[in-house]
FIKOL-232981 format. One record per residue: residue in three letters; x, y, z of N, C-alpha, C, O in turn. Coordinates in steps of 0.05 Angstrom, whole numbers, padded with zeros to 5 digits, always signed. Each point is the difference from the previous one (the first is absolute). Layout:
BEGIN
ALAXYZXYZXYZXYZ;...
***
This chain:
BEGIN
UNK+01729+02263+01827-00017+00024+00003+00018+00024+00006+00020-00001+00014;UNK-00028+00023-00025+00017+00018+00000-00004+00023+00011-00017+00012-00013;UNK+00026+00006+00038-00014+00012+00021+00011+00038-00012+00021+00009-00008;UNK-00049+00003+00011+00015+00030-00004-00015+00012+00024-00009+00023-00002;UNK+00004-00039+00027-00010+00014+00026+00019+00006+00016-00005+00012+00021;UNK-00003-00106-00085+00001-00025+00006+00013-00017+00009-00009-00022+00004;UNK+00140-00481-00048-00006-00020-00020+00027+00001-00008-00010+00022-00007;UNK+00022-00022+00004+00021+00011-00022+00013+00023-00014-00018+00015-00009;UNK+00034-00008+00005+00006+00030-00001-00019+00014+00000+00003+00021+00013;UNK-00025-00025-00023-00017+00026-00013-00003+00020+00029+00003+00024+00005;UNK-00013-00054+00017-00018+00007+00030+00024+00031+00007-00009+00023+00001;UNK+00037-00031+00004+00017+00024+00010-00003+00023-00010-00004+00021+00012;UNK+00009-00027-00045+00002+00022-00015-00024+00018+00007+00000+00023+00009;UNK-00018-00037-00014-00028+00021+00003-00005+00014+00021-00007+00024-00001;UNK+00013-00040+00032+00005+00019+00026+00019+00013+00001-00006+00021+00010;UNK+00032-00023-00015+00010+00012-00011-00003+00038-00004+00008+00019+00014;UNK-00025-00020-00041-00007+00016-00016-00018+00017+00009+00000+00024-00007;UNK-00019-00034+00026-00026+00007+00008+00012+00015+00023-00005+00024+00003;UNK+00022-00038+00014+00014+00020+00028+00009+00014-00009-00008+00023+00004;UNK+00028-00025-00019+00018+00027-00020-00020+00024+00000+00001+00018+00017;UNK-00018-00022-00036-00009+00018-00006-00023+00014+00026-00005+00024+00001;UNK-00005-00039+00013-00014+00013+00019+00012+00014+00020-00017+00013+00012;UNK+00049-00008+00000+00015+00008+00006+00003+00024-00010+00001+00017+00018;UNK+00001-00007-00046+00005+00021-00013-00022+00012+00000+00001+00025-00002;UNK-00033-00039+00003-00027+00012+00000+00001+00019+00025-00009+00023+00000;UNK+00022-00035+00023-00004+00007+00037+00023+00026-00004-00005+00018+00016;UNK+00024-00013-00030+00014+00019+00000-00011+00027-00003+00010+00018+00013;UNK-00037-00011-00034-00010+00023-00007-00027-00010+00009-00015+00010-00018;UNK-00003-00026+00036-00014+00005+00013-00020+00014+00003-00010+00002+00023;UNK-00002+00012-00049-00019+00015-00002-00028-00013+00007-00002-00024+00000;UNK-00020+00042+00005-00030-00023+00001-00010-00002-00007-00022-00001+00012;UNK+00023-00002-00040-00018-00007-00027+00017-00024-00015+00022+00009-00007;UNK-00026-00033+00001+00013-00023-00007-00014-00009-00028-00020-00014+00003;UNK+00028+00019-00026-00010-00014-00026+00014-00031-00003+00021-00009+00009;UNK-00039-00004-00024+00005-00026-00001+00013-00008-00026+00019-00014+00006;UNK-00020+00016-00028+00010-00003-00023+00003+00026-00014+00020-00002-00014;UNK-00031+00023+00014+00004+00024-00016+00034+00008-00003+00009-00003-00023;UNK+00004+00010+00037+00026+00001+00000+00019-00010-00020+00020+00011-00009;UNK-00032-00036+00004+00020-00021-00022+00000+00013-00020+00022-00002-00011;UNK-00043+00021-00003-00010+00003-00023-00009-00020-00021-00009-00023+00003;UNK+00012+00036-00027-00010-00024-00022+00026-00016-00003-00005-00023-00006;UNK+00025+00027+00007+00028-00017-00006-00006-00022+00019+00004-00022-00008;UNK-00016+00026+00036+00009-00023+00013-00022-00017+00000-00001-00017+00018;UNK-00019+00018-00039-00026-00020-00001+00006-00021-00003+00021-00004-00012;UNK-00035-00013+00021+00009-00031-00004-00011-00008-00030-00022+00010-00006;UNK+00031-00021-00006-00009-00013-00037-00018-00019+00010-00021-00001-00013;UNK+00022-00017+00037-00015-00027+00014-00015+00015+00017-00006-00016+00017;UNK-00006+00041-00010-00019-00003+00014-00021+00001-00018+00000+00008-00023;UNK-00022-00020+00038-00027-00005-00004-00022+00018-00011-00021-00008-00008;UNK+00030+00041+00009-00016+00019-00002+00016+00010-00025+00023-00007-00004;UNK-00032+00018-00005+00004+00015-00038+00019+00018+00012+00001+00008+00023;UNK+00013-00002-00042+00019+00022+00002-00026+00020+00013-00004+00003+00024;UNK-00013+00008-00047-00024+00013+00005+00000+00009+00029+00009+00021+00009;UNK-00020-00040+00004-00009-00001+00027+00021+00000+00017-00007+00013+00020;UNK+00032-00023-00017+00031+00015+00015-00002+00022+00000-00002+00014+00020;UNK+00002+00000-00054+00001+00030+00002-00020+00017+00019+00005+00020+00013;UNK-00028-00035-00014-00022+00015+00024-00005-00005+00022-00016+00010+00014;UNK+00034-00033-00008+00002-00006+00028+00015+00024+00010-00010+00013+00018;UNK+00040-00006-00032+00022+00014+00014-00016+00029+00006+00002+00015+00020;UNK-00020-00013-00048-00006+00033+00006-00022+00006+00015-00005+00024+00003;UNK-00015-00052+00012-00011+00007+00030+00012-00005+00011-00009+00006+00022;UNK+00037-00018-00018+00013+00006+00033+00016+00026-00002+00003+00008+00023;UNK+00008+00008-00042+00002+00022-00001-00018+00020+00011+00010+00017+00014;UNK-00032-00017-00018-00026+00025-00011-00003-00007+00035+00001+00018+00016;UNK-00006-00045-00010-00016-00003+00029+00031+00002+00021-00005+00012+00021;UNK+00020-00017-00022+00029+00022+00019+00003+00019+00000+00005+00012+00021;UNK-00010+00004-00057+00000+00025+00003-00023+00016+00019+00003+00016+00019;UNK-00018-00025-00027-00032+00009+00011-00004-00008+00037-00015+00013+00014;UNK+00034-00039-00005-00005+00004+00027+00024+00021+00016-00003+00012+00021;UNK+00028-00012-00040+00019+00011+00014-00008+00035-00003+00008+00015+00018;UNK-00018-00005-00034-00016+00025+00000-00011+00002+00024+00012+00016+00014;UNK-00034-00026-00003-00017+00002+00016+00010+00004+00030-00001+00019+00016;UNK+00011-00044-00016+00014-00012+00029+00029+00009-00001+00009+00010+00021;UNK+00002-00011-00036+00034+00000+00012+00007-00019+00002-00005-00019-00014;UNK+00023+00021+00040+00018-00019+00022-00021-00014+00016+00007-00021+00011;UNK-00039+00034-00008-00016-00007+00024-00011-00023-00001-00013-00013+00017;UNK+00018+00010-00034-00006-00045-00009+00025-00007-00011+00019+00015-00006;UNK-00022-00057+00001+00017-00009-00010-00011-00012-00017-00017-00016+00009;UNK+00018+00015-00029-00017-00018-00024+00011-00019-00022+00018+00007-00015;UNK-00029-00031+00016+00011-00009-00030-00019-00007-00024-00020-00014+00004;UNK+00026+00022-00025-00016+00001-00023+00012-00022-00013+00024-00003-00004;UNK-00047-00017-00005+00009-00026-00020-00028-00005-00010-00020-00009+00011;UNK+00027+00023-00046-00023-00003-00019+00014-00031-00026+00017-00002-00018;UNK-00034-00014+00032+00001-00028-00025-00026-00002-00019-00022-00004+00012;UNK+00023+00006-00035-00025-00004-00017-00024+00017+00006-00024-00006-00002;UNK+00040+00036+00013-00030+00021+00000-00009-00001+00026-00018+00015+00006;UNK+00033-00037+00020-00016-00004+00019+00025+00013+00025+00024-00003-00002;UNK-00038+00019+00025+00026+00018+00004-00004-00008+00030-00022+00004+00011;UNK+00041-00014+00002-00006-00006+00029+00030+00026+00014+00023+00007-00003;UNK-00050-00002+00019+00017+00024+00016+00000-00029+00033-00016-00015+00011;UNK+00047+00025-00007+00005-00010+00033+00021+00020+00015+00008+00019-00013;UNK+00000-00023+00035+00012+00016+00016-00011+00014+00021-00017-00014+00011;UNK+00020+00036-00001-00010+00007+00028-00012+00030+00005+00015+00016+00010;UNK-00034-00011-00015-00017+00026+00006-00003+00009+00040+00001-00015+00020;UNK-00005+00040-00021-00006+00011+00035-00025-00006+00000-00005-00009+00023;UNK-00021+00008-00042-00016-00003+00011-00021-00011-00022+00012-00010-00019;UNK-00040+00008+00015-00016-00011-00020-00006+00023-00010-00013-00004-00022;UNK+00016+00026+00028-00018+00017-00019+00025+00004-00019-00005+00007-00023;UNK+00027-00010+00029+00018-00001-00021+00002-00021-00014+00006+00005-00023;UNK-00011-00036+00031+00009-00023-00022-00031+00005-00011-00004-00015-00019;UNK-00017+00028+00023-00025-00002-00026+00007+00025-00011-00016+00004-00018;UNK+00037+00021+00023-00001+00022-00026+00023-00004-00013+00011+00018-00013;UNK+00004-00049+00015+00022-00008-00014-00024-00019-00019-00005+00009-00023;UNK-00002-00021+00027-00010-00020-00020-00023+00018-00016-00012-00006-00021;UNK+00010+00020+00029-00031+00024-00017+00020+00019-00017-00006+00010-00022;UNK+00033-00007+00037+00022+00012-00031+00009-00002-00022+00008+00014-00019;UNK-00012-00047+00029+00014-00020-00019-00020-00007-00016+00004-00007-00023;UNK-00029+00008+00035-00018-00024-00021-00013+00020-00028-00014-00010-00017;UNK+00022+00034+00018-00003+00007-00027+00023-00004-00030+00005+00004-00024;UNK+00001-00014+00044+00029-00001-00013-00012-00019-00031-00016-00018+00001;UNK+00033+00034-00034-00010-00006-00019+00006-00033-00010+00024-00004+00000;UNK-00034-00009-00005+00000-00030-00008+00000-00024+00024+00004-00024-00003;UNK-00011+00036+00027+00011-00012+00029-00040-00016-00007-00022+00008-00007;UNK+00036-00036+00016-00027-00026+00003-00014+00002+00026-00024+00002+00004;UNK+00046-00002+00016-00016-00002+00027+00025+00009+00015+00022+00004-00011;UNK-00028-00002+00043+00032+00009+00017-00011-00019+00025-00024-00005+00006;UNK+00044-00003+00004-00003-00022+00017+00016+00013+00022+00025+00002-00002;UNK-00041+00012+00029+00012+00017+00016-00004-00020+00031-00019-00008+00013;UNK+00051+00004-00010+00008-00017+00016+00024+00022+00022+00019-00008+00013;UNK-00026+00024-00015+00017+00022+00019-00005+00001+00032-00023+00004+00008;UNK+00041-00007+00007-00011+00000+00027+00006+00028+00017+00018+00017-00006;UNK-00035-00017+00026+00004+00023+00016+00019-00007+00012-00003-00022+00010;UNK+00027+00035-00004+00017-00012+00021+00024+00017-00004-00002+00020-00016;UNK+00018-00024+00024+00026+00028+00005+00019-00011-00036-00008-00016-00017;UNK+00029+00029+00017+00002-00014-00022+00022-00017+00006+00014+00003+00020;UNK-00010-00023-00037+00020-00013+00008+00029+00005+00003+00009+00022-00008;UNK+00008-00043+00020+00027+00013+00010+00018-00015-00027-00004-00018-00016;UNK+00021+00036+00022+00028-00009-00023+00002-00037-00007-00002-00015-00019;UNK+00007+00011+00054+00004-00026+00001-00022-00019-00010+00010-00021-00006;UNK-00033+00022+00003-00019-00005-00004+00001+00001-00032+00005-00020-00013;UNK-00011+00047+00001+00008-00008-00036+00024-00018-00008+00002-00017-00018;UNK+00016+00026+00038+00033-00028+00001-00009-00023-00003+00008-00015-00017;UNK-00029+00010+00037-00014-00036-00005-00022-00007-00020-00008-00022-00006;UNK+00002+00042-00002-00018-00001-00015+00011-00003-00033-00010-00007-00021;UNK+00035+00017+00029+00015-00006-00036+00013-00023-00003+00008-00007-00022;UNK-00003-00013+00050+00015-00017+00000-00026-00018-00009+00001-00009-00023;UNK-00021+00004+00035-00028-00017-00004-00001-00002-00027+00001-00022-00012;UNK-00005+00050-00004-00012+00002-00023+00032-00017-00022-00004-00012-00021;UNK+00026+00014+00031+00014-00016-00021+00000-00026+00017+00015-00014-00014;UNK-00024-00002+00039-00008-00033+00011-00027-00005-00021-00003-00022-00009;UNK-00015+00042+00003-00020-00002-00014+00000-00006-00028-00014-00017-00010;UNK+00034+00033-00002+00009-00008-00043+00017-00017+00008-00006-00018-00016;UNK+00025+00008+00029+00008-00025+00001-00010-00025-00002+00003-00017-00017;UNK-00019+00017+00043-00023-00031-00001-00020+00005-00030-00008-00019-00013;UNK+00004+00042+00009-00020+00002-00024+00015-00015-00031-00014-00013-00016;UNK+00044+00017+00013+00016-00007-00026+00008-00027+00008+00002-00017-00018;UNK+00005+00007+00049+00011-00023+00003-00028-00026-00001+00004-00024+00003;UNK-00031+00040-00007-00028-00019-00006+00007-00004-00027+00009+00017-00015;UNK-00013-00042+00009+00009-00016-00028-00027-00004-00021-00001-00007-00023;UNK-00028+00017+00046-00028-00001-00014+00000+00030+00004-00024+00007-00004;UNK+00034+00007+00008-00010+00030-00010+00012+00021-00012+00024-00007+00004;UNK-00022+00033-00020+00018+00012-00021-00004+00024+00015-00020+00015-00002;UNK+00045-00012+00022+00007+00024+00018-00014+00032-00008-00013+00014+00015;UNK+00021-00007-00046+00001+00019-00006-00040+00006+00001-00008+00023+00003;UNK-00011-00042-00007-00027+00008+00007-00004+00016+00017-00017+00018-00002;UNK+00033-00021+00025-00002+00007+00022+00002+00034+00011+00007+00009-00022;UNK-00008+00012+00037+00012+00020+00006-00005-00002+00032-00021-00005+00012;UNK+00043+00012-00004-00004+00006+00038+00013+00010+00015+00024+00001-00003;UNK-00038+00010+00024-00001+00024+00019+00004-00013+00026-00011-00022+00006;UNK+00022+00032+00007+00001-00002+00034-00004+00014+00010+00011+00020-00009;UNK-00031-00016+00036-00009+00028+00014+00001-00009+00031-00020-00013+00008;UNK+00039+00017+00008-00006-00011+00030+00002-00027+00001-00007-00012+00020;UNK+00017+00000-00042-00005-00031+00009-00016-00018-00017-00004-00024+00001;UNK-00006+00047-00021-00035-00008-00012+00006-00002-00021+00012+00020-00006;UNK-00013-00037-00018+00014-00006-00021-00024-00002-00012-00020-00009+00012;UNK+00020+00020-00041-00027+00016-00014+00009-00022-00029+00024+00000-00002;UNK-00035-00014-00013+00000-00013-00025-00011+00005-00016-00024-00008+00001;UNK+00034+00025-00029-00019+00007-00012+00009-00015-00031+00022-00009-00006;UNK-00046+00010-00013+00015-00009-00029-00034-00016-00009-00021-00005+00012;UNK+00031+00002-00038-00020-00014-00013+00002-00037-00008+00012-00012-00018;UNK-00027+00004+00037+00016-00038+00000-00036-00008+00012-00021+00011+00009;UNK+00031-00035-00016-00028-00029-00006-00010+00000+00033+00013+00013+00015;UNK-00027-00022-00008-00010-00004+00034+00021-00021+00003+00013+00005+00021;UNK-00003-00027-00034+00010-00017+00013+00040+00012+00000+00013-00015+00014;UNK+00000+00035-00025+00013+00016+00005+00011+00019+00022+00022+00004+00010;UNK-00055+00010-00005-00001+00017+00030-00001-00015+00020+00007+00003+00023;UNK-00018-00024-00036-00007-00013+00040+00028-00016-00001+00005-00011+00022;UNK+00006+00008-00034+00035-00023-00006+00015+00024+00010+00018-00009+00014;UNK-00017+00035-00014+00020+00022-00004-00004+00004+00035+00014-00005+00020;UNK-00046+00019-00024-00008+00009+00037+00013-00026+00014+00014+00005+00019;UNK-00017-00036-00028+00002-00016+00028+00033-00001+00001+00009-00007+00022;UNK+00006+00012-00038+00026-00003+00004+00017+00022+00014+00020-00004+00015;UNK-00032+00031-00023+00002+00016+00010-00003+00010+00037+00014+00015+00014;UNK-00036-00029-00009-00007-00003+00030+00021-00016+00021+00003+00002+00024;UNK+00011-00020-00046+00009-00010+00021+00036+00014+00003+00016-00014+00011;UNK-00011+00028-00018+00026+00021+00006+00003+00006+00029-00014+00017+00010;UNK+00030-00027+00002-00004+00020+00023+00008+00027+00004+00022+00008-00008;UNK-00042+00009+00022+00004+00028+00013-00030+00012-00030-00009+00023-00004;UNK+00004-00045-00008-00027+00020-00010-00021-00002+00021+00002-00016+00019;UNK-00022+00031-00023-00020+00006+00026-00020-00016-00026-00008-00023-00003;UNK+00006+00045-00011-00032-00002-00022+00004-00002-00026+00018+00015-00008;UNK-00031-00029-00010+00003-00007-00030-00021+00014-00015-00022-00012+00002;UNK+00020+00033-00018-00025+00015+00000+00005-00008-00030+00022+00002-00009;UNK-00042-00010-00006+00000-00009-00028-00023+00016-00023-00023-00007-00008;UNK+00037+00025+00003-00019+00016-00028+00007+00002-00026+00010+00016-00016;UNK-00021-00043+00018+00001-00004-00040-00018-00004-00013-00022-00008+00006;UNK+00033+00015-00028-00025-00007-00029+00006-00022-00004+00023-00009+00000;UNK-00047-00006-00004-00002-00033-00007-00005+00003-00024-00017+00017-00007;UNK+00036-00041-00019-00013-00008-00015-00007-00033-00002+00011-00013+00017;UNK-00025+00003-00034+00007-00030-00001+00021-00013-00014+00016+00009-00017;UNK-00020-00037+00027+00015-00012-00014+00019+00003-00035+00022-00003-00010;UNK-00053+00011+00002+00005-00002-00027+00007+00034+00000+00021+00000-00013;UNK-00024+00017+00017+00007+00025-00006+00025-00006-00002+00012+00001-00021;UNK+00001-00009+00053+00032-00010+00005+00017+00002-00028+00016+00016-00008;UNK-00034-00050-00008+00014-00007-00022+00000+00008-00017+00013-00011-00016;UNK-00027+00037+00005-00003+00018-00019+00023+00020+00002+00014+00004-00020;UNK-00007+00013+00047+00023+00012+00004+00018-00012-00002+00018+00009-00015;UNK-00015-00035+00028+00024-00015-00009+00013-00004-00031+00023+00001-00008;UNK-00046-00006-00006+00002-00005-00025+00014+00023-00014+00021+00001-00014;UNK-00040+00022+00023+00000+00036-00025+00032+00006+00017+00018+00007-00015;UNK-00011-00010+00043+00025+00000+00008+00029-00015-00025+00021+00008-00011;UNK-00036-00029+00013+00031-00026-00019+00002+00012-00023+00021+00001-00012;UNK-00049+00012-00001-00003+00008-00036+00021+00026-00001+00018+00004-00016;UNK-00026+00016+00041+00020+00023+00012+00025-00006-00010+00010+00008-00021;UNK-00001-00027+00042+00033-00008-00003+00005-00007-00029+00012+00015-00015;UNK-00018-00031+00010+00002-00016-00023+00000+00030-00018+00023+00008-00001;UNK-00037+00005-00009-00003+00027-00013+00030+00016+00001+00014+00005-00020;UNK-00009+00002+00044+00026+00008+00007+00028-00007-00002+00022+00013-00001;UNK-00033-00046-00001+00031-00012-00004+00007+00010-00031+00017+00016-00008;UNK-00042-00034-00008-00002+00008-00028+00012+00022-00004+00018+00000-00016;UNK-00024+00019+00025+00008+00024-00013+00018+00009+00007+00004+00022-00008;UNK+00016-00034+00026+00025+00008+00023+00021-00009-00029-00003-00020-00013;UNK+00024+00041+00008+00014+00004-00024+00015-00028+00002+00000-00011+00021;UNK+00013+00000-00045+00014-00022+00001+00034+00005+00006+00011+00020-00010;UNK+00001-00034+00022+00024+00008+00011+00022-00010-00024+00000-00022-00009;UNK+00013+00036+00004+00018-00006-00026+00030-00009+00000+00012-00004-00021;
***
């Protein structure tokens, strides 16, 4: 996550990566936190679950809804914006309620946005040290998620807020509840908050499938080496 206020090798590498970079997030410290927008279109995943399509409009509501809260508020909140599949969960720390409902009444016009899932608390905002642990969790979190041998990490997207580890992505019921129960048991998480789009089984195997035809497409056409 990228801040403008935001088993086997793999397990290191990935914490690793995840502290790295949350370290550099705590450097510029601003309080508006986008969740994927930053990457741009270069850094989309080919394996996630949602259409190019829908990446592209994920990034440009967590844009529109940062831009639109950091207008308002400033510095005087701390917010993080994470839009997966149209669905935009605001968390972090407001002074009071009449502010976390004229944050979510900013946002919810927002163009192509499904629903906003406003999980913001009243409370001071958090301390340095505090996002510090919260970046270390979130890479204990994609670790156990890639080192699960029944689940495909990249479904996944996640947030840490205070302790509170947010799961979002589009996966089967028997996925979320495999992802949330593994997830719980980390120590130093408090709460497992789980907002996903379910599909079934068989949807699963249909992405899986239009996924392999993807590759396969690509290889095909990947020039021959001479």
């Amino acid at each position: 996550m990228t801040r403008t206020s935001i088993a086997s090798t793999l397990r290191p590498i990935a914490l690793a990566l995840a502290i790295a970079s949350g370290a550099a997030v705590l450097q510029a410290c601003a309080p508006i936190l986008l969740g994927g927008a930053a990457m741009g279109v270069g850094g989309m995943a080919v394996t996630d679950r949602r259409s190019v399509g829908i990446q592209v409009e994920d990034q440009n509501i967590e844009l529109k809804a940062g831009s639109r809260i950091s207008e308002k508020f400033g510095d005087a909140v701390h917010v993080n914006v994470n839009a997966y599949n149209r669905k935009l969960l605001l968390s972090g720390e407001v002074p009071n309620e009449n502010a976390k409902a004229e944050i979510e009444r900013l946002v919810g016009s927002i163009e192509n946005l499904r629903s906003v899932v406003n999980d913001l608390a009243v409370a001071p905002a958090s301390s340095l040290t505090t996002r510090a642990n919260d970046s270390v969790l979130t890479g204990k979190v994609k670790a156990t998620l890639i080192d699960a041998k029944d689940l495909f990490s990249n479904a996944f997207r996640v947030n840490t807020d205070r302790g509170n580890v947010y799961l979002m992505g589009i996966v089967t019921e028997r996925e979320g509840k495999r992802a949330s129960q593994l997830v719980s048991t980390i120590p130093g998480i408090l709460k497992v908050v789980a907002v996903f789009d379910y599909i079934s089984e068989g949807e699963l195997q249909g992405l899986s499938k239009a996924e392999a035809e993807r590759q396969q497409a690509r290889a095909n056409a990947a020039p021959v080496p001479q």
